[in-house]
mmCIF file of the N, C-alpha and C atoms, coordinates in Angstrom:
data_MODEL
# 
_entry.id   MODEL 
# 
loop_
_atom_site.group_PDB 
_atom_site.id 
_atom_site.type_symbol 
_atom_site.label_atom_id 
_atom_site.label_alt_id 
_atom_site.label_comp_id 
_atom_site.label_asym_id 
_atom_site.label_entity_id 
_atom_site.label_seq_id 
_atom_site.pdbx_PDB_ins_code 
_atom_site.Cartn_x 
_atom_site.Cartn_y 
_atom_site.Cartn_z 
_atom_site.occupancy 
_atom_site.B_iso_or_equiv 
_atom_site.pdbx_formal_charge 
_atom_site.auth_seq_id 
_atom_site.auth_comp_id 
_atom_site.auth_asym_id 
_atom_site.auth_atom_id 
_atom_site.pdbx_PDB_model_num 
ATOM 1   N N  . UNK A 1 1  ? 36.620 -25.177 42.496 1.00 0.00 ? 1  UNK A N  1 
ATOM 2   C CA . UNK A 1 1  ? 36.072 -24.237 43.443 1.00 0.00 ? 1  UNK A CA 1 
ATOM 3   C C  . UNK A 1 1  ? 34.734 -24.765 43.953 1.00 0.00 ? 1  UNK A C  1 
ATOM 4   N N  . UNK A 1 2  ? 34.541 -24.109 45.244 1.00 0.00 ? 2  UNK A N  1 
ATOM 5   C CA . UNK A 1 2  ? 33.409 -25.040 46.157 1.00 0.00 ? 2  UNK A CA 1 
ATOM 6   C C  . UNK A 1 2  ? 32.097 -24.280 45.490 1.00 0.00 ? 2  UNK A C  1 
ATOM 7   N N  . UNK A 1 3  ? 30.564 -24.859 44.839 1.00 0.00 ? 3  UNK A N  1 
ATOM 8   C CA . UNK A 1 3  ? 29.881 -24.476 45.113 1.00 0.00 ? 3  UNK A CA 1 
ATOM 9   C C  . UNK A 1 3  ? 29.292 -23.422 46.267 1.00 0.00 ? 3  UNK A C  1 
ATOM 10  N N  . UNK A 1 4  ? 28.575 -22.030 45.576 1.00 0.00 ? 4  UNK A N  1 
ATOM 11  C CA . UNK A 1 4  ? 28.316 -20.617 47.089 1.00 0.00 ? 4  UNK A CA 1 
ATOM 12  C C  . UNK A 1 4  ? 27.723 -21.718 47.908 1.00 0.00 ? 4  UNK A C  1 
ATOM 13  N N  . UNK A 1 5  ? 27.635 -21.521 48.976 1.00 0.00 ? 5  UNK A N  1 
ATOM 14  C CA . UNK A 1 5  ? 26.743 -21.809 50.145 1.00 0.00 ? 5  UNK A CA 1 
ATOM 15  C C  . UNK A 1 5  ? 26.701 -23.179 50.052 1.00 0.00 ? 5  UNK A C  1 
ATOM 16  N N  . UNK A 1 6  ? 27.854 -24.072 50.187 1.00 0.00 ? 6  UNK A N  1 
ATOM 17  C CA . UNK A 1 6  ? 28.463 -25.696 49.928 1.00 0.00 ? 6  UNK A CA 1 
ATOM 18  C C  . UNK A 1 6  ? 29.420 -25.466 51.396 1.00 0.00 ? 6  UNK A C  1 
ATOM 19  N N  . UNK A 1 7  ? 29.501 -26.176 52.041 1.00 0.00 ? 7  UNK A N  1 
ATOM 20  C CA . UNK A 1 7  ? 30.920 -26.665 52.665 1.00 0.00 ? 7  UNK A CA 1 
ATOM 21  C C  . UNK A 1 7  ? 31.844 -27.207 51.983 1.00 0.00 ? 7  UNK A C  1 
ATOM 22  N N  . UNK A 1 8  ? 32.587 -27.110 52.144 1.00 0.00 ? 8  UNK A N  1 
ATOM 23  C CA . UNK A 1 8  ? 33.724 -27.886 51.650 1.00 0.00 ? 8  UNK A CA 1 
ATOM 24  C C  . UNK A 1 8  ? 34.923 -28.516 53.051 1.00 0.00 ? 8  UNK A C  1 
ATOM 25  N N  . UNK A 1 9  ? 35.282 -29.839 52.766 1.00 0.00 ? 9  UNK A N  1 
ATOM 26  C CA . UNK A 1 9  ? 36.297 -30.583 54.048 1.00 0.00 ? 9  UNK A CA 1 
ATOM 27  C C  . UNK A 1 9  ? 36.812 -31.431 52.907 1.00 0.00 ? 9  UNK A C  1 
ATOM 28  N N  . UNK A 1 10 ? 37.983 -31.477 53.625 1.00 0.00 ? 10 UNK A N  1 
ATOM 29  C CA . UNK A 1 10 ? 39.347 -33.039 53.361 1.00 0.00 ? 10 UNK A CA 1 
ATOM 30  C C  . UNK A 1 10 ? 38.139 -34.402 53.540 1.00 0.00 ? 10 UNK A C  1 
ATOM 31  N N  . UNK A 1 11 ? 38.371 -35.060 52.808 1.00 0.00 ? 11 UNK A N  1 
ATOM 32  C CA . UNK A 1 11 ? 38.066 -36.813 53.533 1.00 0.00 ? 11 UNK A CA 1 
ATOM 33  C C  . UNK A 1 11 ? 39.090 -37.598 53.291 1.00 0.00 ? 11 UNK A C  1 
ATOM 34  N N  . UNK A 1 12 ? 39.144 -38.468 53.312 1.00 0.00 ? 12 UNK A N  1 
ATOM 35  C CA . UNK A 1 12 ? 40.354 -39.024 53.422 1.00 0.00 ? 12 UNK A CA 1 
ATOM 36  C C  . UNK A 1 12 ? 39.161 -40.537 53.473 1.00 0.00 ? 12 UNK A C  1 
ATOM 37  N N  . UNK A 1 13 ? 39.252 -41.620 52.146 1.00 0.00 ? 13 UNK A N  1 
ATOM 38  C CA . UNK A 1 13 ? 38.561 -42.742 51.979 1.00 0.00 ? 13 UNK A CA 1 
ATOM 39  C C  . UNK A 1 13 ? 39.039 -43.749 51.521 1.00 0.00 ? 13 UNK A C  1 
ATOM 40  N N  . UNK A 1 14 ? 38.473 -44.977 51.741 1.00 0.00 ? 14 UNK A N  1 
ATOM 41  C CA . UNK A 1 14 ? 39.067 -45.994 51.405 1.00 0.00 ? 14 UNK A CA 1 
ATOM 42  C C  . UNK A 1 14 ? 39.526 -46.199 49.814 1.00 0.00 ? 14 UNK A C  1 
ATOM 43  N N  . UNK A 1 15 ? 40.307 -46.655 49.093 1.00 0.00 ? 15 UNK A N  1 
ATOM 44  C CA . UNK A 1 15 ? 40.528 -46.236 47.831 1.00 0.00 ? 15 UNK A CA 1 
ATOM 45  C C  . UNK A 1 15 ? 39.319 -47.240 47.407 1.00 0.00 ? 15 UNK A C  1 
ATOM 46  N N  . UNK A 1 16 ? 39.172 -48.633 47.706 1.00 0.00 ? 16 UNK A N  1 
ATOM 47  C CA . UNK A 1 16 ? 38.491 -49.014 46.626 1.00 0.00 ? 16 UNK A CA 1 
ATOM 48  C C  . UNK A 1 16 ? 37.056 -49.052 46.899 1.00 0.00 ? 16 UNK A C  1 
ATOM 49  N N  . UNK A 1 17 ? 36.301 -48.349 47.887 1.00 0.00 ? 17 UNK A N  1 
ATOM 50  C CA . UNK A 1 17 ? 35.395 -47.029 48.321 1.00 0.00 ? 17 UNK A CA 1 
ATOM 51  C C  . UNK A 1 17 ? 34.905 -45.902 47.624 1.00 0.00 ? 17 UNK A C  1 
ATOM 52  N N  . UNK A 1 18 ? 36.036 -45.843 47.145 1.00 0.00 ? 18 UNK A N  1 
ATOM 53  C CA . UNK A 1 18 ? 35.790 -44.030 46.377 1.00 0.00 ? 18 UNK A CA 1 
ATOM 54  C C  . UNK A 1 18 ? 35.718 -44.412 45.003 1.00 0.00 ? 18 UNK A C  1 
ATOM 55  N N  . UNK A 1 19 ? 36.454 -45.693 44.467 1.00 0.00 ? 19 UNK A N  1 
ATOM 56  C CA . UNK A 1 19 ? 36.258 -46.704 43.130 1.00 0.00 ? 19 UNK A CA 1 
ATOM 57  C C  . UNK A 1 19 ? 34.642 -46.607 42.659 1.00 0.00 ? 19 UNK A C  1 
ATOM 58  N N  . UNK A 1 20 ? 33.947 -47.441 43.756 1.00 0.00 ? 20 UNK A N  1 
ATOM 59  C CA . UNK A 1 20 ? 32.527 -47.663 43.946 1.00 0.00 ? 20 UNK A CA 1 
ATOM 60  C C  . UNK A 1 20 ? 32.010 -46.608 43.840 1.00 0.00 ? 20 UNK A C  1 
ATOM 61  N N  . UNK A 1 21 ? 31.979 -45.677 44.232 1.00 0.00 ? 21 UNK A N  1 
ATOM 62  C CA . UNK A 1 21 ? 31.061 -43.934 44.430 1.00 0.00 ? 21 UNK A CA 1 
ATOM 63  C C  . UNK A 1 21 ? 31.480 -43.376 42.761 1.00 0.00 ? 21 UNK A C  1 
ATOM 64  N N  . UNK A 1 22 ? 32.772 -43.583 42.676 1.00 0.00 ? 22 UNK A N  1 
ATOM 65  C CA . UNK A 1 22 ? 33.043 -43.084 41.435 1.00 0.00 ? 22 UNK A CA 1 
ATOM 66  C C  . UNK A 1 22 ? 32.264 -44.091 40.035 1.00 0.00 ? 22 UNK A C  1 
ATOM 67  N N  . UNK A 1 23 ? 32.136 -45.277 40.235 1.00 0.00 ? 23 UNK A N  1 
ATOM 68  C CA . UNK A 1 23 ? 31.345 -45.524 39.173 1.00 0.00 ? 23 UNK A CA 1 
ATOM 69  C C  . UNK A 1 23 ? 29.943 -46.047 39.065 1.00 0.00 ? 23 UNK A C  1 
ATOM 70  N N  . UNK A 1 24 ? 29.658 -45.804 40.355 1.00 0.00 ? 24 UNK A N  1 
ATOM 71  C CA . UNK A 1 24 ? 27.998 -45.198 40.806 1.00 0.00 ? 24 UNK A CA 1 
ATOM 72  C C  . UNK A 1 24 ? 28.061 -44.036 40.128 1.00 0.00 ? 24 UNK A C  1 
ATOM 73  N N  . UNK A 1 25 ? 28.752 -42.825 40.260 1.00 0.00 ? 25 UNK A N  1 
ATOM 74  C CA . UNK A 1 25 ? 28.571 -41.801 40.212 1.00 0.00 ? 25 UNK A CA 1 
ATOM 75  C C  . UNK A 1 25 ? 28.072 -41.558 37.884 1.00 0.00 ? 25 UNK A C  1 
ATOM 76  N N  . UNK A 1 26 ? 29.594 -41.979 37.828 1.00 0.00 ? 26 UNK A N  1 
ATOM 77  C CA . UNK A 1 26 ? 29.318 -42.132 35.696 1.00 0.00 ? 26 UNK A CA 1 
ATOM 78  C C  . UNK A 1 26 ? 28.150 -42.809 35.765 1.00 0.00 ? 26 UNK A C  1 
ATOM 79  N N  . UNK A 1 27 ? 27.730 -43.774 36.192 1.00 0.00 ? 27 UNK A N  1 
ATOM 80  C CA . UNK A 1 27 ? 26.384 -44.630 35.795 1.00 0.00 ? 27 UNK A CA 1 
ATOM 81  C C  . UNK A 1 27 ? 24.963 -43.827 35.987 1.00 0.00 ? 27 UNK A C  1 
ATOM 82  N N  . UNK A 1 28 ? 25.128 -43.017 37.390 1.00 0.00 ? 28 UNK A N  1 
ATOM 83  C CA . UNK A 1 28 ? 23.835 -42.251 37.385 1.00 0.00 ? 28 UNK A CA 1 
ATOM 84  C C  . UNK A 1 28 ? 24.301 -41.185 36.796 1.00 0.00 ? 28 UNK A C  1 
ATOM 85  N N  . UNK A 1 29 ? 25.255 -40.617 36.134 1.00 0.00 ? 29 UNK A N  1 
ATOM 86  C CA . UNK A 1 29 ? 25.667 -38.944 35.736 1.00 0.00 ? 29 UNK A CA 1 
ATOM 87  C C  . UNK A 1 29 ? 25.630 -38.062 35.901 1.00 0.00 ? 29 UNK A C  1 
ATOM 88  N N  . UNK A 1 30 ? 26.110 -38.221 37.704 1.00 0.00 ? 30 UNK A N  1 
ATOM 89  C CA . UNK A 1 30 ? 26.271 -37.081 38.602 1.00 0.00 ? 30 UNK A CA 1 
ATOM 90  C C  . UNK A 1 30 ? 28.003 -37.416 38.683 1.00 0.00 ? 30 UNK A C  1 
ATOM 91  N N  . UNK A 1 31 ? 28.094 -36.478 39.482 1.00 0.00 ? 31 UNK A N  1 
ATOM 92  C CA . UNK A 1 31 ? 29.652 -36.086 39.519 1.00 0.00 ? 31 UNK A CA 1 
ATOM 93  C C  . UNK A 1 31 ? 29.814 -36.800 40.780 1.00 0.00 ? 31 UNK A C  1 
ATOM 94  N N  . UNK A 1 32 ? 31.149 -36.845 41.186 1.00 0.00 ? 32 UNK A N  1 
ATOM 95  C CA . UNK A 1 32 ? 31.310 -37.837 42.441 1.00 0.00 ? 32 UNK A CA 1 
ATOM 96  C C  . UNK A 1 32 ? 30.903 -37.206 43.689 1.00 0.00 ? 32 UNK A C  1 
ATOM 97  N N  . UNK A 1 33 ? 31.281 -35.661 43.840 1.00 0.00 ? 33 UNK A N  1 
ATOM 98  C CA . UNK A 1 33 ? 30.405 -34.996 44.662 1.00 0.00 ? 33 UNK A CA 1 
ATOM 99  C C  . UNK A 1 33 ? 29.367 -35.324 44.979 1.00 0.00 ? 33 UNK A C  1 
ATOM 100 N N  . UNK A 1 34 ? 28.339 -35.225 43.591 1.00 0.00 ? 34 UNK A N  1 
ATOM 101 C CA . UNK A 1 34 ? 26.985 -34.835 43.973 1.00 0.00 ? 34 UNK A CA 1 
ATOM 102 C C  . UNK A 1 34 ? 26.679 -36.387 44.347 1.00 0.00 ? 34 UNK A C  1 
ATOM 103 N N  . UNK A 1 35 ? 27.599 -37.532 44.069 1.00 0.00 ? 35 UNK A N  1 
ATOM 104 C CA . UNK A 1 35 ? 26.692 -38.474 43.913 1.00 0.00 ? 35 UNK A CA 1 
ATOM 105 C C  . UNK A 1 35 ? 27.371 -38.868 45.741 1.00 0.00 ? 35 UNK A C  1 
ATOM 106 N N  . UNK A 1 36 ? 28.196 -38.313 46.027 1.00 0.00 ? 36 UNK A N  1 
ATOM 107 C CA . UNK A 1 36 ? 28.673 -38.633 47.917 1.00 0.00 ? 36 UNK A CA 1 
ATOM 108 C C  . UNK A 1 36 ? 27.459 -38.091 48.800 1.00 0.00 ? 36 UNK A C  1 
ATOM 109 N N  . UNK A 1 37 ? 26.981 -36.679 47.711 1.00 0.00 ? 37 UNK A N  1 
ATOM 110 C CA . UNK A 1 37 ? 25.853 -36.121 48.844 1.00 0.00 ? 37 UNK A CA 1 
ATOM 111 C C  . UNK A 1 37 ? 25.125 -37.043 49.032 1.00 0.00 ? 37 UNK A C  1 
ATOM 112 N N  . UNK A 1 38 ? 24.236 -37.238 47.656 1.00 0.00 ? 38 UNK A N  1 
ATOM 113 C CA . UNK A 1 38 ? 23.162 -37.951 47.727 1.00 0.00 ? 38 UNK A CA 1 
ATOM 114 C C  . UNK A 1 38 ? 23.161 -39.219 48.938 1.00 0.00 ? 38 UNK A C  1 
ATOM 115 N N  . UNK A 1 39 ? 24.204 -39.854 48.966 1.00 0.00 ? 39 UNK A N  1 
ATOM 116 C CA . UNK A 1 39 ? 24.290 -41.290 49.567 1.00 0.00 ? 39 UNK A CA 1 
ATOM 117 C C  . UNK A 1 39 ? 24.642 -40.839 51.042 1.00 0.00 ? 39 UNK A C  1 
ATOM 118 N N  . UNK A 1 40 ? 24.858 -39.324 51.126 1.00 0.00 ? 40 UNK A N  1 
ATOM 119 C CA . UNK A 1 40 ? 25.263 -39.230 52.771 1.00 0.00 ? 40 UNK A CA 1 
ATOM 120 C C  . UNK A 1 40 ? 23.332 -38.921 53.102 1.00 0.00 ? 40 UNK A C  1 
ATOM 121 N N  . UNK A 1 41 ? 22.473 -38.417 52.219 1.00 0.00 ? 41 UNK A N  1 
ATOM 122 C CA . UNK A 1 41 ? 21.313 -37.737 52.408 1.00 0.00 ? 41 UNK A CA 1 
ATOM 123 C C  . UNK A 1 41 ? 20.848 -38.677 52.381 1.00 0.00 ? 41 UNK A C  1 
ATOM 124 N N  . UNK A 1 42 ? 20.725 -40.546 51.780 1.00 0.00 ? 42 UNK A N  1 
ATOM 125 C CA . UNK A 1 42 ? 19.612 -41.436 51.488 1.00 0.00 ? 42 UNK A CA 1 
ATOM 126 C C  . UNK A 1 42 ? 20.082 -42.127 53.431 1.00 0.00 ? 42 UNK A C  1 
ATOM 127 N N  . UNK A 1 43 ? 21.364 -42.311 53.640 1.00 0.00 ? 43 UNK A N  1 
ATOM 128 C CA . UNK A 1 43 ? 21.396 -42.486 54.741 1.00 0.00 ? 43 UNK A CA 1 
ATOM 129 C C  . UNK A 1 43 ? 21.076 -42.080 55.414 1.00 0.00 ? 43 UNK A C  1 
ATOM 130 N N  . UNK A 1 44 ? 21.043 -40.819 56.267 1.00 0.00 ? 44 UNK A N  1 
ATOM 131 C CA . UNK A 1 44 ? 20.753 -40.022 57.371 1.00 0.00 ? 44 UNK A CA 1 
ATOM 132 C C  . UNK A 1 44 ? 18.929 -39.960 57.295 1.00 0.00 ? 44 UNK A C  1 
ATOM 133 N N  . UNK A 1 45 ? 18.544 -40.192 55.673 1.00 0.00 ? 45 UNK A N  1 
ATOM 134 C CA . UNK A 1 45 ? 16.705 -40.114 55.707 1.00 0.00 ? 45 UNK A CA 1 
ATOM 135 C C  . UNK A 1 45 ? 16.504 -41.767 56.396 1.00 0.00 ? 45 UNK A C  1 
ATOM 136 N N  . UNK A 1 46 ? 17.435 -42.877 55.712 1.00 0.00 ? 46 UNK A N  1 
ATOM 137 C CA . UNK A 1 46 ? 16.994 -44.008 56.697 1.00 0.00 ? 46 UNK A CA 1 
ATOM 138 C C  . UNK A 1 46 ? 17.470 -44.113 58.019 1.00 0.00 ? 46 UNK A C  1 
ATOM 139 N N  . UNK A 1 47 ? 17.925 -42.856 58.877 1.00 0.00 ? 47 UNK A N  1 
ATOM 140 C CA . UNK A 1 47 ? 17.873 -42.773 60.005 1.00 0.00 ? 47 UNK A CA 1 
ATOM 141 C C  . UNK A 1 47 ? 16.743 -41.758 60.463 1.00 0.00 ? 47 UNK A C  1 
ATOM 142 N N  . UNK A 1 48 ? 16.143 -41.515 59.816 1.00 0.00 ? 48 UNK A N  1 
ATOM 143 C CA . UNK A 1 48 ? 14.820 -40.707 60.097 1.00 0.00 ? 48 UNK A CA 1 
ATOM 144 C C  . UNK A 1 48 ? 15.046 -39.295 60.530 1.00 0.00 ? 48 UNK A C  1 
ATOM 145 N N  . UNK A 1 49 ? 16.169 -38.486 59.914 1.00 0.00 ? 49 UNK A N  1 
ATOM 146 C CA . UNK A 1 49 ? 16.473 -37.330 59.629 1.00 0.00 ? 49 UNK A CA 1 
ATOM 147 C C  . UNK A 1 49 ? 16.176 -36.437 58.509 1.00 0.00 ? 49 UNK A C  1 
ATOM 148 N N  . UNK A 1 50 ? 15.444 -35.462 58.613 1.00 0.00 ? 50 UNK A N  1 
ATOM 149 C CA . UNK A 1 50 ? 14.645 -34.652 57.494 1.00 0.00 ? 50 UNK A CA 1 
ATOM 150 C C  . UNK A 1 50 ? 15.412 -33.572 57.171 1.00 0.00 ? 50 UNK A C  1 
ATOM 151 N N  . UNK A 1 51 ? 16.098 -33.188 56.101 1.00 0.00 ? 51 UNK A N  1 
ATOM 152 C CA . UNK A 1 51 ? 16.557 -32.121 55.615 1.00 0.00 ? 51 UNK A CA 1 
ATOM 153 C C  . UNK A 1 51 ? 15.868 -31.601 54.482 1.00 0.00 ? 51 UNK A C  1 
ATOM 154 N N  . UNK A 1 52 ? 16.184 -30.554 53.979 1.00 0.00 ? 52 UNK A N  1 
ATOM 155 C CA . UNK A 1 52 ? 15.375 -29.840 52.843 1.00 0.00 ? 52 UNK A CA 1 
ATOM 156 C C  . UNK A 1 52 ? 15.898 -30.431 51.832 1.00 0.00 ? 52 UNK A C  1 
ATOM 157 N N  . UNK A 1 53 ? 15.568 -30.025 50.352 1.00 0.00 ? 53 UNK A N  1 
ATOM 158 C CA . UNK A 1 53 ? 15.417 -30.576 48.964 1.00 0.00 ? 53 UNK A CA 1 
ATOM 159 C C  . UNK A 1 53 ? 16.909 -30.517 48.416 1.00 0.00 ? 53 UNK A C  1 
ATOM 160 N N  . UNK A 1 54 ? 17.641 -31.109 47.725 1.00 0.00 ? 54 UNK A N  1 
ATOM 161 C CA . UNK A 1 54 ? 18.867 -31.111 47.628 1.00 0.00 ? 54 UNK A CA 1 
ATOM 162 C C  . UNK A 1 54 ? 18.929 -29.859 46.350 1.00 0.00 ? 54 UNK A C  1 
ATOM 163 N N  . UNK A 1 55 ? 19.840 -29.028 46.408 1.00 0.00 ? 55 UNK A N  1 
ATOM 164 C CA . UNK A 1 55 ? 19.597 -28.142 45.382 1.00 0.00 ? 55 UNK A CA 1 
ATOM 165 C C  . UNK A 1 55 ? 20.650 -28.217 44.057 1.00 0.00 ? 55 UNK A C  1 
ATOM 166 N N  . UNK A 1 56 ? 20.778 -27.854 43.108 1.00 0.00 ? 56 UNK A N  1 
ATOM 167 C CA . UNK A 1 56 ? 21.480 -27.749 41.796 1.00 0.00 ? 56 UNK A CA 1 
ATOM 168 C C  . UNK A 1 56 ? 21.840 -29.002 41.562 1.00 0.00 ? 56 UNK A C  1 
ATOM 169 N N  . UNK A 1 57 ? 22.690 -29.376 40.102 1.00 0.00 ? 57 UNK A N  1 
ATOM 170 C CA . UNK A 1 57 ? 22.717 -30.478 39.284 1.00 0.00 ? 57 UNK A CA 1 
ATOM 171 C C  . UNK A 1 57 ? 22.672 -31.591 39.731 1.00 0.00 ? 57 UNK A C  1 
ATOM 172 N N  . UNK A 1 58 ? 23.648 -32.062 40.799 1.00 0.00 ? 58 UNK A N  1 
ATOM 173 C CA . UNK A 1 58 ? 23.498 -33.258 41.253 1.00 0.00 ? 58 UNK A CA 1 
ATOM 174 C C  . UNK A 1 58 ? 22.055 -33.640 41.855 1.00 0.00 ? 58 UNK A C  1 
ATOM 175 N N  . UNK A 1 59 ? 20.738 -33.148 41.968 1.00 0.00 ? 59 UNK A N  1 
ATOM 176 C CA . UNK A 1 59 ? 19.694 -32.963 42.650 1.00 0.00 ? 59 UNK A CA 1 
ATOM 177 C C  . UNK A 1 59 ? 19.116 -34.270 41.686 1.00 0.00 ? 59 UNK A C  1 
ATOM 178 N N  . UNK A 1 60 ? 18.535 -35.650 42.519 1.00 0.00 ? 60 UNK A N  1 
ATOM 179 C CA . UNK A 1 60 ? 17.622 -36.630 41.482 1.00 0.00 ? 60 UNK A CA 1 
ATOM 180 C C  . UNK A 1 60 ? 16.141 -35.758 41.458 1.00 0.00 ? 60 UNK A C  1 
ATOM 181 N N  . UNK A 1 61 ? 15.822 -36.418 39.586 1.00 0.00 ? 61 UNK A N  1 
ATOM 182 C CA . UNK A 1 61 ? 14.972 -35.770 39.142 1.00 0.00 ? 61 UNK A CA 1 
ATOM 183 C C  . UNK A 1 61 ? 13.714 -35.906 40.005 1.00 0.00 ? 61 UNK A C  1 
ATOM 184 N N  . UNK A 1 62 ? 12.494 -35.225 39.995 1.00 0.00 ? 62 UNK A N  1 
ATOM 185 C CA . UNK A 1 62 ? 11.459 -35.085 40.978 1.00 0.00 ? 62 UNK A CA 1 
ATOM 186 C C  . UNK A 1 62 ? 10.509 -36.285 40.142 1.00 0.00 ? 62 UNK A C  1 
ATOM 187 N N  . UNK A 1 63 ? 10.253 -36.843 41.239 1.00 0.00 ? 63 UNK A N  1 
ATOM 188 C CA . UNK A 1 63 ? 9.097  -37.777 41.144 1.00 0.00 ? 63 UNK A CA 1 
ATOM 189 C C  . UNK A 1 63 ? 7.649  -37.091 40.581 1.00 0.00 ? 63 UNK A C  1 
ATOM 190 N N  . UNK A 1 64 ? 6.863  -38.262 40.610 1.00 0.00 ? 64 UNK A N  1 
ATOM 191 C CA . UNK A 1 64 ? 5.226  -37.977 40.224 1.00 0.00 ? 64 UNK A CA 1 
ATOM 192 C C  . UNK A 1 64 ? 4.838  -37.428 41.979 1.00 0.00 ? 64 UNK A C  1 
ATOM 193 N N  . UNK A 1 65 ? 5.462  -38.234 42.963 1.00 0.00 ? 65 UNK A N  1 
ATOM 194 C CA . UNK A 1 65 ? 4.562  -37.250 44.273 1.00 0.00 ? 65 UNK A CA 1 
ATOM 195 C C  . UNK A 1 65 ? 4.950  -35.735 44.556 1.00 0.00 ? 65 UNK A C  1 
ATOM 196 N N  . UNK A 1 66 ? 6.131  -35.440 43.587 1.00 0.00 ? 66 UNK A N  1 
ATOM 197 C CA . UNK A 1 66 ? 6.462  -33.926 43.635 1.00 0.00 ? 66 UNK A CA 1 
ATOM 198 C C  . UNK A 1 66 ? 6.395  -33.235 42.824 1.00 0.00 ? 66 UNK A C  1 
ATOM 199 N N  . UNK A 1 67 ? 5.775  -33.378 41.844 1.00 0.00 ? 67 UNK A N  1 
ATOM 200 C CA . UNK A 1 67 ? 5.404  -32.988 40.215 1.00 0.00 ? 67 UNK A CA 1 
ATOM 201 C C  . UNK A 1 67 ? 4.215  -32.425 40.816 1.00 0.00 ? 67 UNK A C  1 
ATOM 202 N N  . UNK A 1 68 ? 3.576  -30.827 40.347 1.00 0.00 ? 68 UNK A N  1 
ATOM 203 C CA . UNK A 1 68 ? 2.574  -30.237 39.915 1.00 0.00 ? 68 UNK A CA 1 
ATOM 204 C C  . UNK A 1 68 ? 1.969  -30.337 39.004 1.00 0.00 ? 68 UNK A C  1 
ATOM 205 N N  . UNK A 1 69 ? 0.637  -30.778 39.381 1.00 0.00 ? 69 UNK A N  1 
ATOM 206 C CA . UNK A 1 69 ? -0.864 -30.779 38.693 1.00 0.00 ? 69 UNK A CA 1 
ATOM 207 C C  . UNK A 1 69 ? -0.807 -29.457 37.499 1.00 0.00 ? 69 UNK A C  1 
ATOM 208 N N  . UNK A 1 70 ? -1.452 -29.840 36.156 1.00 0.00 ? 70 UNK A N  1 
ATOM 209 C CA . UNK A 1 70 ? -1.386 -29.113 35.356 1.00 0.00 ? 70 UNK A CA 1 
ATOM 210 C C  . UNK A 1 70 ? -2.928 -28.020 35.943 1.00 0.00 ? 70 UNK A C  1 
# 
């Protein structure tokens, strides 16, 4: 079942494509989902497109420039 407030679509990918994403995905220990977002979101930022913060599990952990001062 789709994550609330997720789209969900068919893709239809190259098999040994989805190989690669899939063991990107075990290596960083996100799910293949989260780890398709991420790589559709690192692209579209190196096209100089700004979206908001990626939300729930698949989300990479926050850096020191987004970490709050004690």
């Amino acid at each position: 079942m789709a994550s609330p407030g997720k789209k969900s679509f068919p893709l239809r990918v190259d098999p040994e494509l989805w190989a690669e994403v899939e063991r990107l995905a075990a290596q960083e220990l996100r799910s293949v989902n989260a780890q398709a977002e991420m790589l559709l979101r690192e692209a579209l930022a190196r096209r100089g497109v700004k979206l908001g913060a990626p939300r729930g599990r698949g989300a990479p952990p926050a850096g020191p420039e987004t970490q709050e001062e004690p």
